[in-house]
C-alpha positions, 0 to 999 in steps of 0.5 A, spaced: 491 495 343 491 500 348 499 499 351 501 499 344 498 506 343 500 508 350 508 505 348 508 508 341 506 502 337 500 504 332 494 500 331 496 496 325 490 497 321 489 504 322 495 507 318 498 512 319 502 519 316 508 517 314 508 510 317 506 503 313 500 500 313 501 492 316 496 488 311 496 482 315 496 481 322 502 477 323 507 482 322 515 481 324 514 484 331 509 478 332 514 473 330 521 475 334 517 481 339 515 476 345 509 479 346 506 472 349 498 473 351 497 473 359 497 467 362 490 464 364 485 465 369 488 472 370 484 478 369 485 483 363 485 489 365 490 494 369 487 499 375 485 504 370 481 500 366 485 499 360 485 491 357 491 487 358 490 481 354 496 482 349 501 486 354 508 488 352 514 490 356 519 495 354 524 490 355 521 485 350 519 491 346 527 493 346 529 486 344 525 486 337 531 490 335 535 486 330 542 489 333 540 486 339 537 479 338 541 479 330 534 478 328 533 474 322 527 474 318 528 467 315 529 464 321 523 460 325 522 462 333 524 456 337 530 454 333 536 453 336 540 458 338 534 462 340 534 466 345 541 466 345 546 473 344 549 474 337 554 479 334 552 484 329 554 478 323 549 473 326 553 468 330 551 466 336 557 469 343 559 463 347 563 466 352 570 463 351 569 462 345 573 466 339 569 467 332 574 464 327 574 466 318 570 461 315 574 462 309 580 466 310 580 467 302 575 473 304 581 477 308 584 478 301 578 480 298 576 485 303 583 487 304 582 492 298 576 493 299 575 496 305 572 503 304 566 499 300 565 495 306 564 500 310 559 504 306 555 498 305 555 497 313 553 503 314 547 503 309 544 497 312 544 499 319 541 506 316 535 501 313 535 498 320 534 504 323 528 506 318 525 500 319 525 500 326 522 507 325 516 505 321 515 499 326 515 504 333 511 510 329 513 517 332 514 518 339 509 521 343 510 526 349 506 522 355 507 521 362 510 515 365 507 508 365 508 509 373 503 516 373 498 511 369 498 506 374 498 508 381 491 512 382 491 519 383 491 521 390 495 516 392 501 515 393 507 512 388 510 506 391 517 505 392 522 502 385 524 496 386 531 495 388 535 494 382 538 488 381 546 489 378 546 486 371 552 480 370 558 483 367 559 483 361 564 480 358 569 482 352 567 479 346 573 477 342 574 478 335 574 476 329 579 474 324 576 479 319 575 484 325 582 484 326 585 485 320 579 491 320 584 494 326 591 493 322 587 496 316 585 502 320 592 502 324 590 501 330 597 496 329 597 495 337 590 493 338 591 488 332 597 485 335 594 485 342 588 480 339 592 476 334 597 475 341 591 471 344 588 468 337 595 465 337 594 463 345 588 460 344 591 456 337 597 454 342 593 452 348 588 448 343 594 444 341 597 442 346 602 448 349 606 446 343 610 452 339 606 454 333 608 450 326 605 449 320 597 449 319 594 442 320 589 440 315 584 445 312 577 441 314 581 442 323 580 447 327 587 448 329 590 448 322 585 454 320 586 458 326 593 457 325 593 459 319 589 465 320 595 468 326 600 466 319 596 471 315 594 476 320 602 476 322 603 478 314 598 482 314 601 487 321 607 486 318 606 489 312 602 495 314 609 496 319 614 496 314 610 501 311 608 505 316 617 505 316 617 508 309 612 512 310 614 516 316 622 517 313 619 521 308 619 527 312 614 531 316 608 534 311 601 535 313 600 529 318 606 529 322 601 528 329 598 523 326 605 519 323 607 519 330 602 517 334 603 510 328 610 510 330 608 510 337 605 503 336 609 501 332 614 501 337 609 498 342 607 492 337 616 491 337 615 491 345 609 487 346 612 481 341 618 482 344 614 480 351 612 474 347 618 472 345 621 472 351 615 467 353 616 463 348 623 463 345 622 456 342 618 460 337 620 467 337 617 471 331 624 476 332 620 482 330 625 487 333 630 484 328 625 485 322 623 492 323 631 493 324 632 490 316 625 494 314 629 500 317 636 498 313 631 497 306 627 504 307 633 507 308 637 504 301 630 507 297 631 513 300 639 514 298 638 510 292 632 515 290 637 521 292 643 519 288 641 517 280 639 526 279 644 528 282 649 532 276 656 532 278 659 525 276 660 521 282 662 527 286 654 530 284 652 523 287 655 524 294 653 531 295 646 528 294 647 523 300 651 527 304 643 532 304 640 526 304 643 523 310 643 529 314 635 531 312 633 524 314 637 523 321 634 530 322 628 527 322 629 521 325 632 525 331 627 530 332 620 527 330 621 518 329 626 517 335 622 521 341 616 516 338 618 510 339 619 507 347 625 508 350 628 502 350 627 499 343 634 504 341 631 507 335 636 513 333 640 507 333 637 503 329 636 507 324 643 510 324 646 503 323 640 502 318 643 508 313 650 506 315 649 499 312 645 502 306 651 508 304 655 502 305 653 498 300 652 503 295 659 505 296 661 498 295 658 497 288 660 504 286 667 502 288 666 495 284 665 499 277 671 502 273 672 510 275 676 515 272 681 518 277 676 524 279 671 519 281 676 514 285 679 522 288 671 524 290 670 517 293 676 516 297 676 523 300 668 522 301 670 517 305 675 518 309 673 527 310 667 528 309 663 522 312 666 523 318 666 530 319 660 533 315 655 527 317 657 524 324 660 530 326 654 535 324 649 531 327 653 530 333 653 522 331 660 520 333 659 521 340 654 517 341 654 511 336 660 512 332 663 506 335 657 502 334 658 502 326 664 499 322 667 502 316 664 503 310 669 500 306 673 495 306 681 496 308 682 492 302 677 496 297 680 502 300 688 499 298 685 497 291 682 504 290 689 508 292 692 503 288 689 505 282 689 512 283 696 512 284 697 507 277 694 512 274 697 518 277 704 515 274 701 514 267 698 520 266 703 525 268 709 521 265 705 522 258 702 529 260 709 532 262 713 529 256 708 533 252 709 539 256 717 538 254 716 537 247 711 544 247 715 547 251 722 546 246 719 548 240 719 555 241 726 555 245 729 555 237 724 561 235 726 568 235 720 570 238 723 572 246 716 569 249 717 566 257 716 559 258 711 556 263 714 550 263 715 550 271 709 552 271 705 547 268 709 541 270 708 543 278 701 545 276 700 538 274 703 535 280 701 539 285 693 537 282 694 530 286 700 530 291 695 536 294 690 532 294 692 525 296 693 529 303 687 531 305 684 523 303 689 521 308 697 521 311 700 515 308 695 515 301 699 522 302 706 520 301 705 514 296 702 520 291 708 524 293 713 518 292 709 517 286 710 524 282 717 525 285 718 519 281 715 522 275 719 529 276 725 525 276 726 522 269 722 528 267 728 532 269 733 527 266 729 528 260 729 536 261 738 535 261 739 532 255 734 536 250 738 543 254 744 539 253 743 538 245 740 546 246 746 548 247 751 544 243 748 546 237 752 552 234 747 553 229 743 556 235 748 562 238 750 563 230 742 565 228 738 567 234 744 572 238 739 576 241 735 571 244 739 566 246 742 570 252 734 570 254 732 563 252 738 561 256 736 565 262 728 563 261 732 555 262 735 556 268 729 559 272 727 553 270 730 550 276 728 554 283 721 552 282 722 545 280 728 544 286 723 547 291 718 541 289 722 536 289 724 537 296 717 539 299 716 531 295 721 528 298 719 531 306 712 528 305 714 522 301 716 516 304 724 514 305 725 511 299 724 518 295 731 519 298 733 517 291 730 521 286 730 527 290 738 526 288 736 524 281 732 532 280 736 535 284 743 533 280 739 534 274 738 541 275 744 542 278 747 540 272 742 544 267 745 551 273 751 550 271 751 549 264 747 555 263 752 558 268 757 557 264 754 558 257 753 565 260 759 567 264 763 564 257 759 569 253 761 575 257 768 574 259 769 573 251 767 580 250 771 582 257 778 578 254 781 585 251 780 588 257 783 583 261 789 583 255 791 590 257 793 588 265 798 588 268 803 592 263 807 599 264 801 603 261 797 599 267 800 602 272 798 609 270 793 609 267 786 605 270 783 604 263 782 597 263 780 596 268 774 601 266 772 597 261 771 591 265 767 594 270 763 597 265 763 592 261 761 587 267 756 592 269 752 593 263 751 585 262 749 585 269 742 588 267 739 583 262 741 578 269 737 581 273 731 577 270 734 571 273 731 568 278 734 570 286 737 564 287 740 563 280 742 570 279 747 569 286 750 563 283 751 566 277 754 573 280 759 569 285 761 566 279 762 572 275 766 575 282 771 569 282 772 569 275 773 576 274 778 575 279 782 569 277 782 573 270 785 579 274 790 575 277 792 570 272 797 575 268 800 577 275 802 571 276 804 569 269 810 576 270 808 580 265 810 585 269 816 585 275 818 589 279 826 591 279 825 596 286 822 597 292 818 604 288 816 600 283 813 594 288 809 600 291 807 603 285 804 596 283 802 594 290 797 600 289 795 600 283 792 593 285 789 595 292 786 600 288 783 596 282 781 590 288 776 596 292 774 598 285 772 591 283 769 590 290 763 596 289 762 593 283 760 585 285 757 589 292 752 593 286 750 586 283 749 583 289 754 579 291 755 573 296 762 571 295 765 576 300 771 571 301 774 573 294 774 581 297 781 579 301 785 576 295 788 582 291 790 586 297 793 580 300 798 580 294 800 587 294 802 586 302 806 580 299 809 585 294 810 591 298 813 587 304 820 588 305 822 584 311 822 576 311 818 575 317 812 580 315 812 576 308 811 569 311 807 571 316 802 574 310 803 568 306 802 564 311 794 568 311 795 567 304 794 559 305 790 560 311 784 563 307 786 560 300 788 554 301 788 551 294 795 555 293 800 552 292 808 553 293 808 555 286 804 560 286 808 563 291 815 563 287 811 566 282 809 572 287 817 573 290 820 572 282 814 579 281 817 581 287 824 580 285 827 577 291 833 573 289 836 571 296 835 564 296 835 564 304 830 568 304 826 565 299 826 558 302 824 561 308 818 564 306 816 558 301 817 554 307 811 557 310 807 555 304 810 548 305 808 546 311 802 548 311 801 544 305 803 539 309 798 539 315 793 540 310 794 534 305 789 530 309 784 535 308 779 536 303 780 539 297 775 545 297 769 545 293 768 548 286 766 555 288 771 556 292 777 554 288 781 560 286 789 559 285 786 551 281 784 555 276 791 560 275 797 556 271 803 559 273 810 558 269 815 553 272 819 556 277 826 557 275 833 555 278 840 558 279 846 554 276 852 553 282 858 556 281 862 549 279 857 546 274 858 554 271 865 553 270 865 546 268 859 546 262 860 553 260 865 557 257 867 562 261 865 568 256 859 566 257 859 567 264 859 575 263 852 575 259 846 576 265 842 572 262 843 567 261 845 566 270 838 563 271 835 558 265 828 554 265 829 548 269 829 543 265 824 538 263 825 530 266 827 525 260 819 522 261 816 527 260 819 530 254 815 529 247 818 527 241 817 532 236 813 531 229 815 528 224 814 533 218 
C-alpha cells in the first residue's frame, strides 16, 4: 500500500514502534474511511509506477476523524443519515433546526456537575486524539504529492482554481449548551440564545404569546418548557451576580465588572423584547430592581445585629454600611451597567426602601427613651446629612425617595418620648427635692445641688428634642416646663414648712442664715430656664411660665424677709437711740447701724447677683423707713429756728453716711438717696413759698406720702400758723388728687406706706373754750391743743374685767 506509506498510513501487517498491530484486515478506517477501490477498466498505476488500486484522498482521509463525521463504531455504513454532518453529541445538523433536551431532567443533573463534565469531555477527545495517532503513525518529512507526480524536468502544471466553499452556517445550541453559557457566565450569550429558542417555540405555535407548556410527548410543550427553566436558570445566576458584586471589590473587581456589564445587557436585550412583545413581557428591569432591594436589606441586616451600642450602636453601623456600599455602587457597579438602565438609582432606592423597612420594624417594638431619642434624630439628622449629603445623594435623587418613616410613626414615637419625658422627670424631681431637704435640718453647712440636678434633668431632653426638629423641640419644652412648674410649687411649700417651723432657727442659728442663703440661690437658675422654656415652647406655656415664676418669687421674698427681720432684730437698739437730744451731738447710733449693717453684708455676698440686689434695696428702703419713722412719730421737736438747723443737719449728715454705705453694698435703689435731704429742707425752710415748693418735690417723687405726713413734719418743725399750714398742706392735697386715678406704686418702691404717723392735732376755737371749759383752765398751755378725738364708731368698748 504505496499511498498509505506515502500518506502516513503504515502497512497494517507490519507493526510498527509505538504503534498497534491491526490483526484483522477490516479495521474502523476500512468501514467509515471511504477508501472506495478504483473504478473499473481503469488502470492501477500512477506516473511513477506505484499502484493505485486502493487510492485515498486527504479529504476522505481527513473525514475518518470522529470529530468530524461523529463517527460511531456501532453504527453500519449506509444508515440513515450517513454522510450527513454531526454535532460533537452525534446528532445529525439540519440547517434550520435547533437541537432540543431529550430530557431536561438532565439540566438539574449536570447543573452541579459542571466541573466533572468538563474533565470527562476532555478525557474523551484526549482518547480521541490518541486513537487517531496510532491509526495515522508518526508523520514523516516528505515531499508534496505535486513533486511525486509530475516527472522530473517537466513543468508543474498550474492548481486548480479554488472553488469557494458554501457558508457555513451558525449552528444553533442546545438546551444543555446554553445553560453551559449561564453556568460560565456568559449571561449575554446565554439570553441572546434563549431569545431565539423562545422565537422559534413562538413561531411553532403560531405567533402566539408563550403560555403554559403543552403536554410532555409535543414539541412545543417541551421546548417551551426548556425556555421557562432556562429563564430561572439565567435569572438565578443574575440575582446572584447582584449579591456578589455588592460585596465589595476583592481580588476579581475586573472581572465583577466585566459580569455586571452583562447583566446589564441581558436587562437591555430583554427590555428590547418586551417591547416587541409586550403581551408577555417578562419585565426583567422590575426583577433586578426587587433582586437589588433584597441584596440590599442582607447587607443591612448583615451590618446591624453586631454592632454594641444598643439601638444607637445599630444605626452607626448602617450608616458605615450605606455609605461603603454606595461607594461601591458609584465608583465600580453604576459606570458598569449601560447608561440608560439608571443603575445608581436603582440601587439607591433599593437601600433606601431596605433601611426603611428596618426601621419601620425598629420602630414597631417597644424602645426605652434613649432608643426612640437615636431613632428620631437618626432620622431626621443624620440620614439626610451624613448619608445623602456625604455621598452628594440629595442633588440628585433625593426627591425621587420618599420618607423612611411615616408621619404617623414618626407622631407616635414623639408621643411616647414626650409620655415618657413628663413621667420620669416628675418622679426624678420629686426624688431630688426629698434628697435635697434632708439636709436643710442638718447642722453640716454643705451647698445645695438642687438647681443643678433639676436643670441637669431637664435640660437632657429639652437639648436634645431640638436638634430631632423644630416642633418636636417645643412639645418637649412645653412638656418639661410643665413639669418644673409643679415641681416649683412643690418646692414653696417645703421652704415654707422650713421656715415656720421655730424648732429650726432655735437649734441651727449659725446655718440657718446659710441654709436660707443656700435657698434663695436656688431661684436665678431655675428662673432663667423656665423662661428660656417658655421662648422655645408653644404659646400655650404662657401659663406655667406664670406658675414657676410666682413660686419663685414667692420662695425670694420669703427668704428676703427671714433675712432682713434677722438683722433689723439685732439693729432695733440702734434705731431706738434716733432722734433724741444725745442724737443731735452725738453720731453713735448711727455707728452702730452702719456697723452693724456692714458686717452682715459679708455673709450675703455669697448670695447670687441677682438676689443679693434684691435683698440689698430692700435692706437700703428699710433702713431708711426705720430712720424715718421716729422723725415723724415726734420724738424730737423743734422749738426754734437753731434748733431746726441743728436737726436739719445732723439729718443730711447721717443720710450722706447711709448713702456710702449701700453704695458699698452695692445698691441699686438710688431713689431712696433724696428722701432724708428732702426732709431737712422742709425743716430748715423759713418762708412758706420755699416749704411748698419743696413739699410739692417731696410728693412729686415720693408719692405714697400722704397729708398726714406732712402735718407730722410742719408739728416736728413747730409751725403753728394755720394759714400757713393750710397753704402748705394744700400742695399736698392737690396732688393728691390729680393722682387718685393713678397706680399705687409697687411694693418696693413704697416708702411713706410703710411709716404710721399719730393723728394730727387740732386747736380749740375760742368760743367753745369759753363754753365747756372753765376759765382757770385756760391759763395752763397744755391743754390749747388736744388730740382730735375719735368718732363714736370707731371707739371700742373696753373689757370687761
Amino acid at each position: 500500500m504505496p499511498i498509505l506509506k506515502n500518506l502516513g498510513v503504515s502497512d497494517p501487517k507490519v507493526p510498527r514502534a509505538g504503534t498497534l498491530p491491526l490483526r484483522s484486515s477490516r479495521n474502523p478506517f476500512e468501514d467509515v474511511s471511504g477508501l472506495e477501490e478504483e473504478e473499473a477498466g481503469e488502470p492501477g498505476s500512477l506516473p511513477n509506477g506505484a499502484s493505485c488500486r486502493r487510492r485515498a484522498t486527504l479529504e476522505k482521509l481527513a473525514g475518518l476523524s470522529p470529530f468530524r463525521l461523529g463517527w460511531n463504531p456501532g453504527r453500519r455504513a449506509g444508515s440513515p443519515g450517513d454522510g450527513q454532518p454531526r454535532s460533537f453529541l452525534g446528532r445529525v445538523l439540519v440547517p434550520g433546526l435547533r437541537r432540543s433536551s431529550a430530557d431536561f431532567g438532565l439540566l438539574a443533573r449536570l447543573q452541579g456537575t459542571r466541573a466533572h463534565g468538563d474533565e470527562e469531555a476532555a478525557g474523551e477527545a484526549a482518547r480521541r486524539l490518541a486513537f487517531l495517532r496510532l491509526g495515522r503513525g508518526s508523520k514523516p518529512q516528505r515531499a508534496s504529492l505535486a513533486e511525486r507526480v509530475v516527472p522530473a524536468g517537466e513543468a508543474a502544471p498550474e492548481p486548480p482554481p479554488k472553488v469557494p466553499e458554501p457558508p457555513k452556517m451558525k449552528e444553533p445550541l442546545s438546551v444543555l449548551e446554553i445553560l453551559s453559557l449561564i453556568q460560565q457566565r456568559e449571561l449575554a450569550r446565554a439570553d441572546e440564545h434563549i431569545l431565539e429558542l423562545e422565537a422559534e417555540e413562538l413561531a411553532s405555535s403560531g405567533g402566539g404569546a408563550p403560555g403554559p407548556p403543552k403536554a410532555e410527548g409535543a414539541g412545543g410543550g417541551r421546548r417551551a418548557r426548556d425556555v421557562a427553566l432556562l429563564y430561572e436558570a439565567l435569572q438565578r445566576e443574575l440575582w446572584a451576580l447582584v449579591r456578589e458584586t455588592l460585596a465589595g471589590p476583592g481580588p476579581g473587581a475586573g472581572a465583577g465588572a466585566g459580569a455586571v456589564a452583562q447583566l446589564g445587557q441581558v436587562l437591555v436585550q430583554e427590555e428590547a423584547a418586551d417591547g416587541r412583545r409586550p403581551e408577555a413581557a417578562r419585565k426583567l428591569r422590575a426583577r433586578w430592581a426587587e433582586a437589588v432591594a433584597r441584596a440590599a436589606r442582607e447587607r443591612l441586616e448583615a451590618a446591624a445585629p453586631g454592632a454594641p451600642g444598643g439601638l444607637a450602636g445599630q444605626l452607626e453601623a448602617l450608616r458605615a454600611r450605606l455609605l461603603e456600599d454606595m461607594a461601591v455602587v458609584r465608583g465600580r457597579l453604576a459606570p458598569a451597567y449601560p447608561a440608560g438602565l439608571g443603575a445608581f438609582s436603582v440601587y439607591l432606592r433599593g437601600y433606601h426602601g431596605a433601611l426603611a423597612e428596618w426601621l419601620g420594624t425598629s420602630a414597631r417594638r417597644r424602645l426605652p427613651l434613649a432608643d426612640r431619642y437615636a431613632l428620631l434624630h437618626w432620622h431626621n439628622q443624620v440620614y439626610p446629612r451624613e448619608v445623602l449629603g456625604l455621598v452628594d445623594i440629595a442633588a440628585l435623587e433625593n426627591r425621587e425617595l420618599g420618607p423612611l418613616l411615616s408621619p404617623g410613626t414618626l407622631r407616635g414615637l414623639e408621643d411616647e418620648c414626650v409620655t415618657d419625658v413628663k413621667a420620669q422627670t416628675r418622679a426624678a424631681l420629686l426624688r431630688v427635692l426629698q434628697e435635697d431637704e434632708e439636709h436643710w435640718g442638718s447642722l453640716e453647712d454643705q451647698p445645695s445641688s438642687l438647681a443643678q440636678d433639676v436643670c441637669e434633668l431637664l435640660e437632657e431632653h429639652t437639648e436634645r428634642a431640638p436638634r430631632i426638629s423644630q416642633e418636636f423641640g417645643e412639645r418637649m419644652a412645653h412638656c418639661c416646663l410643665g413639669g418644673l412648674a409643679e415641681f416649683l410649687q412643690s418646692f414653696q411649700q417645703r421652704v415654707e414648712r422650713f421656715h415656720e417651723n421655730p424648732a429650726v432657727r432655735e437649734l441651727l442659728p449659725d446655718t440657718y442664715i446659710s441654709k436660707t442663703i443656700a435657698l434663695v440661690n436656688c431661684g436665678p437658675p431655675l428662673r432663667a430656664l423656665a423662661e428660656r422654656l417658655a421662648r422655645v415652647g408653644p404659646p400655650e406655656s404662657e401659663p406655667a411660665r406664670e406658675a414657676s415664676a410666682s413660686a419663685l418669687d414667692h420662695v425670694t421674698r420669703l427668704c428676703h424677709r427671714v433675712l432682713a427681720d434677722l438683722l433689723f432684730q439685732e439693729l432695733q437698739p440702734h434705731f431706738n437711740k434716733l432722734m433724741r437730744r444725745k442724737w443731735l451731738s452725738s453720731p453713735e447710733a448711727l455707728d452702730g447701724i452702719v456697723g452693724t449693717l456692714g458686717a452682715q453684708a459679708l455673709a450675703l455676698r455669697r448670695m447670687q447677683d441677682e438676689p443679693y440686689q434684691a435683698l440689698v434695696a430692700e435692706l437700703h428702703r428699710r433702713a431708711l423707713v426705720e430712720y424715718v419713722r421716729p422723725l415723724l412719730r415726734g420724738r424730737l421737736r423743734c422749738s426754734s429756728a437753731r434748733t431746726r438747723s441743728r436737726m436739719a443737719g445732723r439729718l443730711r449728715e447721717d443720710a450722706a453716711q447711709l448713702q456710702r454705705l449701700f453704695r458699698r453694698l452695692e445698691s441699686q435703689a438710688s431713689w431712696l438717696d433724696a428722701v432724708v435731704p428732702h426732709l431737712a429742707e422742709v425743716l430748715q425752710l423759713e418762708d412758706t413759698p420755699s416749704i411748698q415748693v419743696e413739699v410739692g418735690v417731696l410728693v412729686r417723687d415720693y408719692p405714697d406720702i400722704r397729708r398726714k405726713h406732712v402735718a407730722a413734719l410742719l408739728d416736728i418743725r413747730g409751725l403753728r400758723n394755720t394759714a400757713a399750714r393750710q397753704e402748705i398742706l394744700a400742695v399736698a392735697r392737690d396732688l393728691e388728687l390729680s393722682e387718685e386715678g393713678a397706680l399705687s406704686p409697687p411694693r418696693d418702691r413704697a416708702f411713706f406706706a410703710d411709716i404710721p404717723v399719730p393723728r394730727p392735732s387740732f386747736c380749740l376755737s375760742l368760743p367753745l373754750l369759753l363754753g365747756r371749759l372753765p376759765l382757770s383752765r385756760l391759763a395752763r398751755p397744755s391743754l390749747a391743743c388736744l388730740p382730735r378725738p375719735r368718732p363714736p364708731s370707731l371707739v371700742r368698748p373696753r373689757a370687761q374685767r
